[in-house]
PyMOL Python script that loads the backbone (N, CA, C, O; Angstrom):
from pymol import cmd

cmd.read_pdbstr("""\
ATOM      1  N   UNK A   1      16.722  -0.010  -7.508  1.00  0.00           N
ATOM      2  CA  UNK A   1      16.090   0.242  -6.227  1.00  0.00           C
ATOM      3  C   UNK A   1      17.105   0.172  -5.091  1.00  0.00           C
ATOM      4  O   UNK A   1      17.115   0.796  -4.030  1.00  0.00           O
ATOM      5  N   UNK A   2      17.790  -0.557  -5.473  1.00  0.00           N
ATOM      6  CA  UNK A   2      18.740  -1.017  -4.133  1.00  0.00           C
ATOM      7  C   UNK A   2      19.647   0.159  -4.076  1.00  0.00           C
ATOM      8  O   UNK A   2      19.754   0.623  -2.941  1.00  0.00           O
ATOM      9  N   UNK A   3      20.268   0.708  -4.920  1.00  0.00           N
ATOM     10  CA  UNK A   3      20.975   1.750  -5.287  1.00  0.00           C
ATOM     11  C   UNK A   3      20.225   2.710  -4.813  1.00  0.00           C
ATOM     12  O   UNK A   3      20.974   3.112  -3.923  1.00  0.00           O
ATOM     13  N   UNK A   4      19.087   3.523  -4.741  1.00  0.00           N
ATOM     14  CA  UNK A   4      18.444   4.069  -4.490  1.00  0.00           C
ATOM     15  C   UNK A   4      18.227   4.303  -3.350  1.00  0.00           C
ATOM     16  O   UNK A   4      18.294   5.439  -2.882  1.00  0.00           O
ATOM     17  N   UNK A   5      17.950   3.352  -2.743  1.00  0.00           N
ATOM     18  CA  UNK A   5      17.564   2.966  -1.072  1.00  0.00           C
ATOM     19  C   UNK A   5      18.948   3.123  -0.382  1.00  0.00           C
ATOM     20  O   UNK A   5      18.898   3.489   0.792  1.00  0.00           O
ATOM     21  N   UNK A   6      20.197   2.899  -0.933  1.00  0.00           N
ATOM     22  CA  UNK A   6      20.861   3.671  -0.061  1.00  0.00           C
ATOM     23  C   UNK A   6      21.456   5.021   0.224  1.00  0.00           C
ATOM     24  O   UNK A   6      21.964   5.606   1.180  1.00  0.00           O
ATOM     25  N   UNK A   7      21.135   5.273  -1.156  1.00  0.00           N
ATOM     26  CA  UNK A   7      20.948   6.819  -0.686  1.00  0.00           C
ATOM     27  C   UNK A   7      20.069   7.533  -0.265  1.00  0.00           C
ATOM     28  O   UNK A   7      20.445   8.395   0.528  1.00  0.00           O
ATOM     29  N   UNK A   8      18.864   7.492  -0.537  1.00  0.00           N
ATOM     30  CA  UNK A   8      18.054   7.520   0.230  1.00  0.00           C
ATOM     31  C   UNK A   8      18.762   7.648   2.142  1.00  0.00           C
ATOM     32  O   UNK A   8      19.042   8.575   2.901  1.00  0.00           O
ATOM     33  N   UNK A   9      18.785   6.299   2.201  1.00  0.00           N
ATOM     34  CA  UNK A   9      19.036   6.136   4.102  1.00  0.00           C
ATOM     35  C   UNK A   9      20.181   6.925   4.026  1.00  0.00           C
ATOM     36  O   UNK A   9      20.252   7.151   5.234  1.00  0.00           O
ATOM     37  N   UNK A  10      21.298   7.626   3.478  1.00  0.00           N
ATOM     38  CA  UNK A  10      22.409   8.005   3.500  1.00  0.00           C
ATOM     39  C   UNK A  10      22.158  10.091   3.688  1.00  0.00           C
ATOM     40  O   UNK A  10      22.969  10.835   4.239  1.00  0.00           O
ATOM     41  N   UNK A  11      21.051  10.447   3.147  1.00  0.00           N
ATOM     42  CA  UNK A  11      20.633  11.731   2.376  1.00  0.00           C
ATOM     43  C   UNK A  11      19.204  12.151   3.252  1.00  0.00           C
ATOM     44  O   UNK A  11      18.986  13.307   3.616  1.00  0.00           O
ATOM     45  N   UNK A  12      18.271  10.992   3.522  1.00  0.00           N
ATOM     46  CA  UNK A  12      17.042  11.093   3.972  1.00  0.00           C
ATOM     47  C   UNK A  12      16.246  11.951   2.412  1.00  0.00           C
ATOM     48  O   UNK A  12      15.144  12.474   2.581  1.00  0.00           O
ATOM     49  N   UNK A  13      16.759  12.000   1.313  1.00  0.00           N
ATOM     50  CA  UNK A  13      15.994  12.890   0.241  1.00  0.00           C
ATOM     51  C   UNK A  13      14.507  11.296  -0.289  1.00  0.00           C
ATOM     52  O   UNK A  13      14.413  10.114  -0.623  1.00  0.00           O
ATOM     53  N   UNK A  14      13.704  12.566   0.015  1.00  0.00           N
ATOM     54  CA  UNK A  14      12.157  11.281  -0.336  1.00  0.00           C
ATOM     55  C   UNK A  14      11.987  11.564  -1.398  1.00  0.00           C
ATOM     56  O   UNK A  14      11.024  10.996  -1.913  1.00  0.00           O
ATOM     57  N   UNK A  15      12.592  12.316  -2.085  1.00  0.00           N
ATOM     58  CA  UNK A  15      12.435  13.079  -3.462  1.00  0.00           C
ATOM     59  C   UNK A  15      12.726  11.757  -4.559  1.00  0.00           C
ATOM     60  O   UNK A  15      12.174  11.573  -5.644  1.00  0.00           O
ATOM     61  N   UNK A  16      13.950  10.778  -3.784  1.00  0.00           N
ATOM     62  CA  UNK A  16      14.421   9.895  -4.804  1.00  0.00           C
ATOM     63  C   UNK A  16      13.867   8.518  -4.306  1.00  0.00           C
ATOM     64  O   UNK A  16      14.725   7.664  -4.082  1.00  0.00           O
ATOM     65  N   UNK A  17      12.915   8.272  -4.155  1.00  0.00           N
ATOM     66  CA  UNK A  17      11.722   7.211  -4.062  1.00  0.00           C
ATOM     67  C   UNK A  17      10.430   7.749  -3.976  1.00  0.00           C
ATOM     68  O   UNK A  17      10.008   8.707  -3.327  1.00  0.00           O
ATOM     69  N   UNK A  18       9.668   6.682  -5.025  1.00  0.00           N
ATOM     70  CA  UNK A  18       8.258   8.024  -5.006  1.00  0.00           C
ATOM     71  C   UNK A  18       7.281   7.396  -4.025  1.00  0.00           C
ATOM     72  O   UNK A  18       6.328   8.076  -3.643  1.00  0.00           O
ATOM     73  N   UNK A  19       7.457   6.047  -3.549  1.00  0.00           N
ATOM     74  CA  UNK A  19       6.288   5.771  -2.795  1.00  0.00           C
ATOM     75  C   UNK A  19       7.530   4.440  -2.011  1.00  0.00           C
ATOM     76  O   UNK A  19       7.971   3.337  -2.334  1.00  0.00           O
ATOM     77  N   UNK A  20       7.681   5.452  -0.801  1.00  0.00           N
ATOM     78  CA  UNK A  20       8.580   5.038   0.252  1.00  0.00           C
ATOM     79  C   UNK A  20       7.427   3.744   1.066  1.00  0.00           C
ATOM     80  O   UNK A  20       7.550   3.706   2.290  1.00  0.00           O
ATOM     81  N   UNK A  21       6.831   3.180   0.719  1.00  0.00           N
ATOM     82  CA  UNK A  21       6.070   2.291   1.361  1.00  0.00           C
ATOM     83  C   UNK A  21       6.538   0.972   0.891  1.00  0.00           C
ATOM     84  O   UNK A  21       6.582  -0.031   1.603  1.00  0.00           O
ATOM     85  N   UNK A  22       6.950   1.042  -0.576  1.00  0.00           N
ATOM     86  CA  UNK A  22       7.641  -0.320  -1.204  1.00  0.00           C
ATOM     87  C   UNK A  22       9.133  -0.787  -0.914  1.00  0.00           C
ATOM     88  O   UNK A  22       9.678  -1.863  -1.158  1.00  0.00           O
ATOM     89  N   UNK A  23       9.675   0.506  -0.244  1.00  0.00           N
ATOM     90  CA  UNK A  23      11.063  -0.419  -0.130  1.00  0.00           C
ATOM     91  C   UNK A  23      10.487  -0.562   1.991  1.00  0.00           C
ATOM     92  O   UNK A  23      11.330  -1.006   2.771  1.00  0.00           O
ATOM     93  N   UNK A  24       9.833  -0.361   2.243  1.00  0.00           N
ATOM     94  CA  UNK A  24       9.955  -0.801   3.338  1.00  0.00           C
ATOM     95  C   UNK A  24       8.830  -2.522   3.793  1.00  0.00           C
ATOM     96  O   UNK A  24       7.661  -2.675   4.149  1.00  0.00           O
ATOM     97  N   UNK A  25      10.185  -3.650   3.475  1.00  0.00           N
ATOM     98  CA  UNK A  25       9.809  -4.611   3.209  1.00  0.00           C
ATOM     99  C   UNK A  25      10.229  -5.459   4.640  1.00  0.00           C
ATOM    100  O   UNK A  25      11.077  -6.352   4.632  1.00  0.00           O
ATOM    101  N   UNK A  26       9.709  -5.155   5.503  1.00  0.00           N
ATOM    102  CA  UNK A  26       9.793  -5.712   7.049  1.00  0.00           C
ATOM    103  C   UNK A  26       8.683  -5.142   7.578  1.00  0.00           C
ATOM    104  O   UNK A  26       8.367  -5.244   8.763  1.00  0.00           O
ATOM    105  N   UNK A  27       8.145  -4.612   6.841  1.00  0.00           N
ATOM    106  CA  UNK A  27       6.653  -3.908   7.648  1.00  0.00           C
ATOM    107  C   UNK A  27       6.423  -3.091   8.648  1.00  0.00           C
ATOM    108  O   UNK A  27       5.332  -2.793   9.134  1.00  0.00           O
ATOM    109  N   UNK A  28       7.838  -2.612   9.051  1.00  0.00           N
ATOM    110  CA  UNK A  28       7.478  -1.152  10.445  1.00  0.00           C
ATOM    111  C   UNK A  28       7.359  -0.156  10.367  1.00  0.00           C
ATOM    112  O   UNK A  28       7.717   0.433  11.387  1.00  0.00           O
ATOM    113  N   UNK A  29       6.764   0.848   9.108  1.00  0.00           N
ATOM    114  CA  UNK A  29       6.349   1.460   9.155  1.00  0.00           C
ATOM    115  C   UNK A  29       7.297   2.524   8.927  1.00  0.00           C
ATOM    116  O   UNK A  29       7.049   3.724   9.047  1.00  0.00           O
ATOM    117  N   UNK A  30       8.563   1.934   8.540  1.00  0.00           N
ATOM    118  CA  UNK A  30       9.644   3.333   8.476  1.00  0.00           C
ATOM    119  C   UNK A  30      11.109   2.326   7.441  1.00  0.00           C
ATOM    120  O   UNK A  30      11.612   1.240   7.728  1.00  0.00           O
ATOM    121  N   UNK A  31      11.369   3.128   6.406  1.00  0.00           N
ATOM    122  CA  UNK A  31      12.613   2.754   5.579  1.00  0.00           C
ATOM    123  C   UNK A  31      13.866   3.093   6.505  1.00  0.00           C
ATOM    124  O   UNK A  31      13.873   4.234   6.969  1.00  0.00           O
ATOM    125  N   UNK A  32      14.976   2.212   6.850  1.00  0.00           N
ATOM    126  CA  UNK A  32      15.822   1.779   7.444  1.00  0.00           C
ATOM    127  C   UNK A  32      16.939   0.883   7.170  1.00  0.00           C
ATOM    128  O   UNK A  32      16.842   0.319   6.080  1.00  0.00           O
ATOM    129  N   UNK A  33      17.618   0.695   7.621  1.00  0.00           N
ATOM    130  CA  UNK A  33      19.236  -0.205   7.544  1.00  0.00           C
ATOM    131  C   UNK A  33      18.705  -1.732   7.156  1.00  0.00           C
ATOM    132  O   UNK A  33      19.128  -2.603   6.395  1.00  0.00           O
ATOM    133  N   UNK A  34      17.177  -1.587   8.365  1.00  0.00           N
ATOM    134  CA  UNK A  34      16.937  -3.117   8.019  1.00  0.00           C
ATOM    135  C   UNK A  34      16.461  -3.228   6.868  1.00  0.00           C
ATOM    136  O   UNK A  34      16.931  -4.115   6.155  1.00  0.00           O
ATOM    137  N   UNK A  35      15.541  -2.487   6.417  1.00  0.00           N
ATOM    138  CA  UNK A  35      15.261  -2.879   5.244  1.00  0.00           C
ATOM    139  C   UNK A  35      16.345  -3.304   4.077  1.00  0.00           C
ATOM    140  O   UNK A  35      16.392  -4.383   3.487  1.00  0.00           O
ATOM    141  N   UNK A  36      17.085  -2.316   3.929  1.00  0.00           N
ATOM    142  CA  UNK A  36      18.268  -2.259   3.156  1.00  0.00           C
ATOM    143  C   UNK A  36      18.988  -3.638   3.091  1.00  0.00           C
ATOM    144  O   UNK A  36      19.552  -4.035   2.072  1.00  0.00           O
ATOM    145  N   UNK A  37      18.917  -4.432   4.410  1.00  0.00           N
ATOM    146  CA  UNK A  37      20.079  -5.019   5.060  1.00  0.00           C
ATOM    147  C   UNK A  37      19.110  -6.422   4.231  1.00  0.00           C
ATOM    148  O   UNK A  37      19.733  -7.222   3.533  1.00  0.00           O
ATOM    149  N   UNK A  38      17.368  -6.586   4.447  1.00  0.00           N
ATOM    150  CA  UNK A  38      16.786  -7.687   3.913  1.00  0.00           C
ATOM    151  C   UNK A  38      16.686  -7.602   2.214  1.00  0.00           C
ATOM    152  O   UNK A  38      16.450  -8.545   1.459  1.00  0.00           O
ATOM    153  N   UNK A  39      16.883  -6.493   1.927  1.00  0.00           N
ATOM    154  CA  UNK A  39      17.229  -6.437   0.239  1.00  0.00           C
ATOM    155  C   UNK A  39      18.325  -7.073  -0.218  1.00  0.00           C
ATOM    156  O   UNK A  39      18.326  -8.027  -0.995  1.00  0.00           O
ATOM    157  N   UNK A  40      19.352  -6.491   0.313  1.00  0.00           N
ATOM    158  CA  UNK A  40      20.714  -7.051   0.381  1.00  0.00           C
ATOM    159  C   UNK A  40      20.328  -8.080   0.217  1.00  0.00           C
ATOM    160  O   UNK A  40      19.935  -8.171  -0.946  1.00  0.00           O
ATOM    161  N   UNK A  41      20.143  -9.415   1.020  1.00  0.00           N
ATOM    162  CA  UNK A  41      19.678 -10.706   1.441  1.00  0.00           C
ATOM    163  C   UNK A  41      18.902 -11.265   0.247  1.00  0.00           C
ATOM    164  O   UNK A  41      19.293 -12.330  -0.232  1.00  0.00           O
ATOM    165  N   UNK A  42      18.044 -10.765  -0.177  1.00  0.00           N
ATOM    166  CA  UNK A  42      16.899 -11.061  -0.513  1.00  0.00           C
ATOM    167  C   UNK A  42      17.546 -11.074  -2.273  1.00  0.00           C
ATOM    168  O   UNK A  42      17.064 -11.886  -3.064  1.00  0.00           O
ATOM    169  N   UNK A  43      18.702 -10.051  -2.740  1.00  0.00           N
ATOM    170  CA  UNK A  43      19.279 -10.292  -4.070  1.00  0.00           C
ATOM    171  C   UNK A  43      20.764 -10.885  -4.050  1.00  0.00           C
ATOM    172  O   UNK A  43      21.639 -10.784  -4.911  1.00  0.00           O
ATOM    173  N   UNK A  44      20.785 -11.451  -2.968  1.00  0.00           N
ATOM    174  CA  UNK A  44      22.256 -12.414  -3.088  1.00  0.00           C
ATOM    175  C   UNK A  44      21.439 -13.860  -2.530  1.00  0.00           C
ATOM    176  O   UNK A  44      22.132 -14.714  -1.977  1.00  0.00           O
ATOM    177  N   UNK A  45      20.122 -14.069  -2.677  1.00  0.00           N
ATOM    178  CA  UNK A  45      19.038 -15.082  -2.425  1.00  0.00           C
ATOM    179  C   UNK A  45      19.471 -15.312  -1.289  1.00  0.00           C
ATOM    180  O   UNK A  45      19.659 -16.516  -1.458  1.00  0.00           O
ATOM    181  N   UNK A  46      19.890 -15.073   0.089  1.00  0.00           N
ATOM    182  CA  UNK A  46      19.841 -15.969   1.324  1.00  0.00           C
ATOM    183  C   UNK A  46      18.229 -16.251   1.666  1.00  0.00           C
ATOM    184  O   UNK A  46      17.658 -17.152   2.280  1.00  0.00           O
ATOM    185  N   UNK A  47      17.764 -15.041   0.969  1.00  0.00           N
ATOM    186  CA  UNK A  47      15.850 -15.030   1.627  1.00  0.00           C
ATOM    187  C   UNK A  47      15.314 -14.905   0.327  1.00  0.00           C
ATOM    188  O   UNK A  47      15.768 -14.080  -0.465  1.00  0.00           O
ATOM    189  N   UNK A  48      14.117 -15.880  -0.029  1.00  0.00           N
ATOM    190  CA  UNK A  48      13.153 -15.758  -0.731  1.00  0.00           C
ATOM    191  C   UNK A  48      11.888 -15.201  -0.875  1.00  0.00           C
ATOM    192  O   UNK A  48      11.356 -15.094  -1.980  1.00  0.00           O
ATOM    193  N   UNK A  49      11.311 -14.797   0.276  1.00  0.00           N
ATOM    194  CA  UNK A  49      10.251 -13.547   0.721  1.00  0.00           C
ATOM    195  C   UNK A  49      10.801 -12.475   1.964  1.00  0.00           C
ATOM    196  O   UNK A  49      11.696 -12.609   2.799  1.00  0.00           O
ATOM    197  N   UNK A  50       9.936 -11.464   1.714  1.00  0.00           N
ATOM    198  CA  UNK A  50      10.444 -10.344   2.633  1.00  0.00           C
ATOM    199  C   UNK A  50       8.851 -10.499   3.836  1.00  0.00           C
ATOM    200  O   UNK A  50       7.670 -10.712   3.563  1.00  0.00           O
ATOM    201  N   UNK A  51       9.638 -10.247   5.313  1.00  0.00           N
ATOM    202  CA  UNK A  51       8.670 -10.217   6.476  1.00  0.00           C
ATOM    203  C   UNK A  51       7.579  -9.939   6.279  1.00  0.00           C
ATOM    204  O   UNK A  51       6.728 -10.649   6.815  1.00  0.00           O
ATOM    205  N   UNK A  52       6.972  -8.352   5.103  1.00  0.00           N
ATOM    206  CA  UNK A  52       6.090  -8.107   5.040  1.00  0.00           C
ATOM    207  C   UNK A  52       5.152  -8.462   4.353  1.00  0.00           C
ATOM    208  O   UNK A  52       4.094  -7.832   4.346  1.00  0.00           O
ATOM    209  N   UNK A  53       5.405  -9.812   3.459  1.00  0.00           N
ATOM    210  CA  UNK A  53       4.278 -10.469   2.930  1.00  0.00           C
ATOM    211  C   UNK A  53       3.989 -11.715   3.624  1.00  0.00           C
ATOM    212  O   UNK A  53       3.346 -12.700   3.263  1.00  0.00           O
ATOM    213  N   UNK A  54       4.738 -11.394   4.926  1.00  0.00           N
ATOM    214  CA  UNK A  54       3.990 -12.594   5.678  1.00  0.00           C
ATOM    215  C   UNK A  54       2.632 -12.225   6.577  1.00  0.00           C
ATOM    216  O   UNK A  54       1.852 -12.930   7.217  1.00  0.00           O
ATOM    217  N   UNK A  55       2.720 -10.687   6.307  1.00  0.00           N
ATOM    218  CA  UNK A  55       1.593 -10.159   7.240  1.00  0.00           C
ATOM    219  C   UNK A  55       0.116 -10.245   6.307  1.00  0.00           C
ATOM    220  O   UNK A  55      -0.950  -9.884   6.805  1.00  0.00           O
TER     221      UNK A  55
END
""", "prot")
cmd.dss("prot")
cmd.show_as("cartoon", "prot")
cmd.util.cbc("prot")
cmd.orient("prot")
């Protein structure tokens, strides 16, 4: 996924994620750097949940 997601943000191709709603894990409504940036985070453990399951 992570691999994915940056190409994705690199390409904008939606072709290579099928349901762009799961990597966007900060909850705004749009896949982005941040997201990318809390994945990052989130698999080198600095963070143990992502923003959007706090909603």
């Amino acid at each position: 996924m992570f691999a994915l997601l940056k190409k994705f943000l690199l390409t904008q191709d939606t072709s290579l994620i099928k349901d762009l709603r799961s990597a966007d894990v900060n909850g705004d409504d749009s896949v982005n750097a941040l997201d990318y940036a809390l994945i990052k985070r989130y698999l080198l453990k600095d963070i143990t949940v992502f923003p959007v399951e706090g909603h």
